[in-house]
N, C-alpha and C positions, 0 to 999 in steps of 0.2 A: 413646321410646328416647333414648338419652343422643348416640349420632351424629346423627341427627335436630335436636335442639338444636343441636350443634354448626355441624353446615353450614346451619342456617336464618339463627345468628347470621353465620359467616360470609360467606353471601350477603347477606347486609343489609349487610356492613361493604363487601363489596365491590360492592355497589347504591351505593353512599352516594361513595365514590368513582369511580365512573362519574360520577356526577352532579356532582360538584366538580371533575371534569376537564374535564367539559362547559362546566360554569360560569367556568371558569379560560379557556377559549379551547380547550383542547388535544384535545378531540374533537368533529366537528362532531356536527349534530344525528341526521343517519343512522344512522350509527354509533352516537353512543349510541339509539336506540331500540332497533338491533338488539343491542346491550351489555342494556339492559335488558330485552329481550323473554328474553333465552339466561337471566338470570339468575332471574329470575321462573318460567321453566317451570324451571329445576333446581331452585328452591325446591317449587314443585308437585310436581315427581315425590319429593323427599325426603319431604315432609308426606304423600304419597298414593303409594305406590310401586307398591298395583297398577295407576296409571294407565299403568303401561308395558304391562300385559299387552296394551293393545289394539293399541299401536303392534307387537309380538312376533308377533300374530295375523296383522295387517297384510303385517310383513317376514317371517312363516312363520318364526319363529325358536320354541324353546320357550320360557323364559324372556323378561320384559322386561328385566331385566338384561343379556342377553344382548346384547337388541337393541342399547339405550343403550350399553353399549362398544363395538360394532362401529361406529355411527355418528359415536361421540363421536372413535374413532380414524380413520377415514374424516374426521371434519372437523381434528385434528388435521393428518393429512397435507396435506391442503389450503391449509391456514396456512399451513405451511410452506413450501409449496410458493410461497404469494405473498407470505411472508416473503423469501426464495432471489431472485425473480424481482423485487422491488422494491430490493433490497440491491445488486441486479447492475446496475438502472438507474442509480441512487444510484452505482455504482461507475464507470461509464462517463461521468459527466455531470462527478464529481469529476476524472477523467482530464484531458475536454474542456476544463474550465474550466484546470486547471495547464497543460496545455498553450498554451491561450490566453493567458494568463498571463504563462507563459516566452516566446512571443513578442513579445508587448509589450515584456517589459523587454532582450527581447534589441535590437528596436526601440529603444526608449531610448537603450541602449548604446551602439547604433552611432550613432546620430544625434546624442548628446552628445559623441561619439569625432573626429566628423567636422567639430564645431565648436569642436574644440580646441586 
């Protein structure tokens, strides 16, 4: 099938840049294995689709299509969820730091004020 093509190539373009990300510094190596493990089975289940039926059997669902949204959305949320929860540290740390910051130079201030 003609969608079949299309996301095998696409997962390959986006294998290929997992792997130059990796190469580049900017994913360590955990990470990409599990980048490359998620991408390899999405290629498997496109080239072989009734490989879902057994995971469907498994979660008691009819369809393996079925299954694979419910999961794929289930990890979605999750992402996000430690998307939200690392963007919230990242916000608190940027806080800490201007505020440290602002002290210092308020320090400064005064202590160049008082020698002059």
């Amino acid at each position: 099938m003609v969608i079949q093509i299309i996301l095998v190539v696409f997962f390959l373009v986006v294998l290929f840049k997992v792997l130059s990300k990796f190469r580049s510094g900017y994913l360590k190596g955990k990470e990409t294995v599990g980048w490359v493990i998620f991408w390899i089975l999405a290629m498997a289940v496109v080239i072989n689709p009734n490989s879902t039926l057994i995971l469907a059997k498994v979660l008691g669902v009819g369809r393996g299509v079925d299954a694979i949204l419910y999961l794929t959305i289930t990890l979605l949320f999750f992402l996000v969820f430690k998307i939200f929860v690392r963007l919230e540290k990242i916000e608190r740390q940027i806080t800490k730091l201007v505020r440290q910051d602002t002290l210092n130079q308020t320090k400064k201030y005064e202590s160049s004020s008082y020698h002059s």
